[in-house]
C-alpha positions in Angstrom: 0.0 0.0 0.0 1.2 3.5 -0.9 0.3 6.3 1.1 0.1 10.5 0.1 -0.6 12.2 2.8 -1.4 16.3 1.5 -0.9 18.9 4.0 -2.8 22.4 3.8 -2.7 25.5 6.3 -5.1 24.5 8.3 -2.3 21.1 9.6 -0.1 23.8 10.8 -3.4 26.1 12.4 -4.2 22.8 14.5 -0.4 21.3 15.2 -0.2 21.1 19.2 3.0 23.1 18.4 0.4 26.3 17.5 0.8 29.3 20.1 -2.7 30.0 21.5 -2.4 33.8 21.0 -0.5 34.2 17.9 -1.6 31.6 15.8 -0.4 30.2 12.7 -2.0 32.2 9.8 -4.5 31.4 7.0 -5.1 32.8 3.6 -7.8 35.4 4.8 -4.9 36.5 7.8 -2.2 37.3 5.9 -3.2 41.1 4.8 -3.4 41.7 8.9 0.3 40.3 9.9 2.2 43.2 9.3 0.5 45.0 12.1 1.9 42.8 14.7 4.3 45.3 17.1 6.5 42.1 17.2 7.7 42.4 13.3 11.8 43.3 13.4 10.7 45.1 9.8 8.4 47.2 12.1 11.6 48.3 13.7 13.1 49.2 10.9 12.7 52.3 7.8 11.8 50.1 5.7 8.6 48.4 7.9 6.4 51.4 8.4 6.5 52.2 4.7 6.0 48.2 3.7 2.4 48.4 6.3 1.7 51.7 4.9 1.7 51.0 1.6 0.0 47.0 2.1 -2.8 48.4 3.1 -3.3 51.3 1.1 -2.9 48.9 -2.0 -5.6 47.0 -0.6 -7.5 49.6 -0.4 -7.5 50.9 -3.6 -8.0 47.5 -5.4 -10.4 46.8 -3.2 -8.9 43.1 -2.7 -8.3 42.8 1.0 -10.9 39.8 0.9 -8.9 38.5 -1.9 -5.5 38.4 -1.7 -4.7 36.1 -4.2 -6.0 38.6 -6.3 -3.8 40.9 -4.7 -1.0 38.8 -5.1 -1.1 38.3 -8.7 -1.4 41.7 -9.6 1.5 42.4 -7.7 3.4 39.5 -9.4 2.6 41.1 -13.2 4.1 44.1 -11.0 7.3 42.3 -10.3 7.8 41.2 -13.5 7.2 44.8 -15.1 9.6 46.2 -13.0 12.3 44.4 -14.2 12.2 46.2 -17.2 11.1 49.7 -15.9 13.2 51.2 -12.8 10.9 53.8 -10.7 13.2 56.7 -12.1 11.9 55.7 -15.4 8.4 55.8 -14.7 8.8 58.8 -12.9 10.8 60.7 -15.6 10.2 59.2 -18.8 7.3 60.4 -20.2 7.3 57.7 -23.3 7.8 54.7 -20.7 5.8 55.5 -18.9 3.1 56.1 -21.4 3.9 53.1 -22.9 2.2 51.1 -19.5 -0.5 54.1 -19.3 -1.1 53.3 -23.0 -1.8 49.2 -22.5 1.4 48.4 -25.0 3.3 46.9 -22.0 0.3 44.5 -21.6 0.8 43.2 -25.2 4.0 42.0 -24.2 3.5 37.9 -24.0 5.0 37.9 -20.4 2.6 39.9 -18.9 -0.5 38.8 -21.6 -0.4 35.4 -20.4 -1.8 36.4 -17.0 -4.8 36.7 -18.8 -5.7 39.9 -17.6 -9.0 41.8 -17.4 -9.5 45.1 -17.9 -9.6 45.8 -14.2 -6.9 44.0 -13.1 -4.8 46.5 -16.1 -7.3 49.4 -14.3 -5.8 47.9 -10.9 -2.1 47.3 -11.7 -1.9 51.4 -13.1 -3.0 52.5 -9.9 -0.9 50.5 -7.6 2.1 51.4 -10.3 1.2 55.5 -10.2 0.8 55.2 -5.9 4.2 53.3 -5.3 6.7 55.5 -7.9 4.8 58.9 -7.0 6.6 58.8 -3.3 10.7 57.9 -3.4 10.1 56.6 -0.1 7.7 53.9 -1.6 9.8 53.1 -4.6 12.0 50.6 -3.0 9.1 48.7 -2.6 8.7 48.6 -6.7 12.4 47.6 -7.3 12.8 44.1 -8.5 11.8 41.5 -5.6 11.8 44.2 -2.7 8.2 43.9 -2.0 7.9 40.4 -2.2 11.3 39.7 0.0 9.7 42.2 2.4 6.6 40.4 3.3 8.3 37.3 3.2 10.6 38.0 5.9 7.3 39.4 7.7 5.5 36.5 7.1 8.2 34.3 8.3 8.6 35.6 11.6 5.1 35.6 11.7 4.9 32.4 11.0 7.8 30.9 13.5 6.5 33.1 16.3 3.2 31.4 16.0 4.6 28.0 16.4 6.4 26.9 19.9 7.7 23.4 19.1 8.5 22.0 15.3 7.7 18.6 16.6 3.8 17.9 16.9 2.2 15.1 18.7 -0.7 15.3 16.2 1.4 14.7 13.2 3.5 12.1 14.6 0.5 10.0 14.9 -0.6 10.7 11.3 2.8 9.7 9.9 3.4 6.5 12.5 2.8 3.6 9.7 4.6 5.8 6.6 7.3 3.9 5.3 9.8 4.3 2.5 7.1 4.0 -0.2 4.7 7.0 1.0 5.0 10.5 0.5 4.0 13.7 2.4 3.3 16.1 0.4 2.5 20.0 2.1 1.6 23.2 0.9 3.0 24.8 4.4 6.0 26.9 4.9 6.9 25.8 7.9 9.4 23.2 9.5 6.6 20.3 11.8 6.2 18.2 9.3 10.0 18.4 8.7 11.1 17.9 11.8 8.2 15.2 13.0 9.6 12.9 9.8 13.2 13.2 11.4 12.7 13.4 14.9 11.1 9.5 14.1 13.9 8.9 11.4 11.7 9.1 8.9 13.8 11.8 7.2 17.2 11.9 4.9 19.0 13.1 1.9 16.7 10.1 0.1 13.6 12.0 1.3 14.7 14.4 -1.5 16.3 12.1 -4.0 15.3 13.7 -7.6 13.9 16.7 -6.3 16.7 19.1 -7.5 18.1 20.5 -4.1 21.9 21.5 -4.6 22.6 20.2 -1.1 20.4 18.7 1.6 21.7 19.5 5.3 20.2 17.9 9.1 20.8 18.9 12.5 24.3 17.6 13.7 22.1 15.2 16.5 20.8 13.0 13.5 18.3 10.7 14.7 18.0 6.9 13.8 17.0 6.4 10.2 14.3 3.5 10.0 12.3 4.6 7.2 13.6 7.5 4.7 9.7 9.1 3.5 9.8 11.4 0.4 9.0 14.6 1.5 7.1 17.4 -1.0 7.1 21.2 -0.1 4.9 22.3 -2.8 5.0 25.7 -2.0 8.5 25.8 -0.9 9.8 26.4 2.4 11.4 29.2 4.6 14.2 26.7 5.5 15.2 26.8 1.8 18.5 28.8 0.3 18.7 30.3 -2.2 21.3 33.9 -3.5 20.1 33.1 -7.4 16.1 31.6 -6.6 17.6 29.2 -8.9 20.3 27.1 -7.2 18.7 26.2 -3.7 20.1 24.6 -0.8 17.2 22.4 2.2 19.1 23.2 5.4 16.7 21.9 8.5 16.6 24.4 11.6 17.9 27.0 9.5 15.5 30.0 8.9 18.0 32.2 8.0 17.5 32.5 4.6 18.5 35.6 2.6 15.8 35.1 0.3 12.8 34.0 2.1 11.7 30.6 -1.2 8.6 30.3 -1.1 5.5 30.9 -3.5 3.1 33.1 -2.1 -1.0 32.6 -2.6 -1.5 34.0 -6.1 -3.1 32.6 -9.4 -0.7 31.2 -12.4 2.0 29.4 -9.7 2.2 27.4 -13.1 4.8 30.1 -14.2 7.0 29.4 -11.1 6.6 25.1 -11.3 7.4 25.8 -15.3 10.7 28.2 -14.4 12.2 26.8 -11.8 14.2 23.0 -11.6 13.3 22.7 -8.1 9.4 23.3 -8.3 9.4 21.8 -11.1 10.9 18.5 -10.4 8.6 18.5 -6.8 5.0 18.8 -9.5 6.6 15.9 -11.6 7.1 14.1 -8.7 3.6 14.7 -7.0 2.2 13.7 -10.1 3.6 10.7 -10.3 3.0 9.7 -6.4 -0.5 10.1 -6.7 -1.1 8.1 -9.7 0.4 5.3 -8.0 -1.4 5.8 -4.4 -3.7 3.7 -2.9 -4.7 6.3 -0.2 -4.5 9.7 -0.3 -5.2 11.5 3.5 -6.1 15.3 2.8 -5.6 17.6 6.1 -7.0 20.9 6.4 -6.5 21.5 2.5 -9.6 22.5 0.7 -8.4 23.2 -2.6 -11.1 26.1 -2.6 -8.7 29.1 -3.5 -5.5 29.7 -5.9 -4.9 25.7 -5.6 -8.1 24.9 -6.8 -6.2 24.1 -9.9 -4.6 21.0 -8.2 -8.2 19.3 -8.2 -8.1 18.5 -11.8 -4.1 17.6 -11.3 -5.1 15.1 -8.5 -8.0 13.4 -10.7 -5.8 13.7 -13.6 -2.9 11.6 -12.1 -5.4 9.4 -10.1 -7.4 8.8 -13.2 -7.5 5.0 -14.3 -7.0 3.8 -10.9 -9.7 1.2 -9.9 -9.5 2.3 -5.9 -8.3 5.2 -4.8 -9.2 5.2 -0.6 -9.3 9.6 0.1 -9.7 10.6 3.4 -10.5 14.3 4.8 -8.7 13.9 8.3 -8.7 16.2 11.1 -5.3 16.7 12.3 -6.0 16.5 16.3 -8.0 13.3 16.1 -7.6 11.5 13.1 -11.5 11.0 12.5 -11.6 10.3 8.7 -14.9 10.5 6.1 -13.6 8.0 3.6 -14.9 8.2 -0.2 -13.9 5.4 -2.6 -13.6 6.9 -6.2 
């Protein structure tokens, strides 16, 4: 028997490990974590100005119930910028006309976002609020924003969590064995660290998956079972100085550049660009097709992923028996549909 076990937000929200103040974030409480006093970045320049200017975007695209939405537009953003510096924008009139004008949306880049006339309406304004104020154009230089929240959302994130090891998801994984697969959509380090604290977790976790280097804490536990281990979304123990060449180093969240994909539609571009993603998708794909059970906990698939329901029936398709259960982390009660 082959086991995927799929690991959404909600897994991290219900670990033991979860603070009860802070706790671990979902999708609709990610617009609201820059206001916590805690944030380094709000010690800094650069934090007031990052809050500031979140919210005021928000605001004026009227996405602060949608931040995928939000997200996306600021992803065309990204990828604008690195042709256009704020100077540009700022002082030259034909560039900038040329975005003001809709040419820069002909460009195939930016047209395969599939845009609609209000997300171009949408993208103009956040484009003329960030270069009008120097102070906000760091924030529209090349991966500034994005590496911004990212660090936010990371301290966020490990604030929220007081143990990596979870009592919850050591039960869940108790019977994997060298033929199943975990496979999360979570940034942080419990289901890492629950694998390897029960030796369920080595450099053949990752065999295949494109890492330049895979690194463990020094007190390596007892190797029974080496489980292959999928970050979907990446992970904030990740390295990277290229977002190209990346290095897994458990217990180190010290990255420079926080890797990992943030909630917005077309993460196709990223699993298409990059070796790493990449190679994790092909991998998925081929794990579920070859399941027997696949255990879903607290994933939905009702927001930017809702993409991976057609990927999971499309890999699964054929299969005479496929046992999918929709577990709750803390007790393990399952509702089991046979497809």
């Amino acid at each position: 028997m082959k086991s995927v076990v799929i690991l959404g937000a909600g897994a991290t929200l219900g670990a033991a490990s979860a603070d009860s103040v802070v706790r671990p974030p979902l999708l609709q409480d990610l617009p609201g974590i820059l206001d916590s006093n805690f944030l380094q970045l709000n010690q800094s320049a650069d934090g007031p100005i990052l809050k500031e200017t979140l919210k005021k975007l928000l605001e004026i695209t009227q996405t602060r119930e949608d931040i995928e939405r939000f997200f996306t537009l600021m992803q065309v953003i990204e990828d604008i910028s690195l042709a256009y510096s704020p100077e540009d924008l700022r002082f030259d009139v034909p560039k900038r006309n040329k975005i003001f004008n809709d040419s820069v949306f002909s460009d195939p880049l930016i047209w395969s976002y599939n845009l609609s006339k209000k997300d171009v309406k949408d993208i103009k304004l956040i484009l003329e609020y960030m270069v009008e104020d120097p102070k906000r154009q760091i924030l529209y230089c090349p991966n500034n924003f994005f590496r911004l929240f990212k660090y936010s959302l990371k301290e966020y994130l490990y604030r929220s969590i007081s143990d990596d090891f979870c009592i919850f998801h050591d039960k869940l994984f108790k019977d994997l064995g060298n033929k199943d697969t975990v496979a999360t959509y979570n940034y942080d380090e419990i289901t890492d660290f629950t694998l390897f604290l029960k030796g369920k977790l080595s450099a053949k976790s990752f065999e295949g998956l494109g890492f330049r280097s895979t690194t463990f804490p020094k007190q390596e536990s007892i190797i029974s079972e080496s489980v292959c281990l999928l970050k979907l979304h990446g992970s904030f123990n990740w390295h990277t100085n290229d977002f190209k060449n990346i290095d897994y180093k458990l217990g180190s969240q010290d990255a420079i550049f926080p890797n990992v994909i943030l909630p917005f539609y077309h993460k196709d571009k990223i699993y298409k660009s990059n070796m790493v993603y990449r190679s994790h998708m092909i991998k998925y794909g081929e794990k579920i097709k070859h399941a027997d059970n696949i255990i879903l906990v607290g994933k939905n698939f009702k927001n930017s992923d809702s993409e991976l329901n057609k990927f999971i029936s499309k890999h699964a398709q054929g299969k005479k028996k496929v046992r999918t259960c929709l577990a709750h982390l803390q007790f393990l009660k399952t509702s089991i549909r046979i497809d």
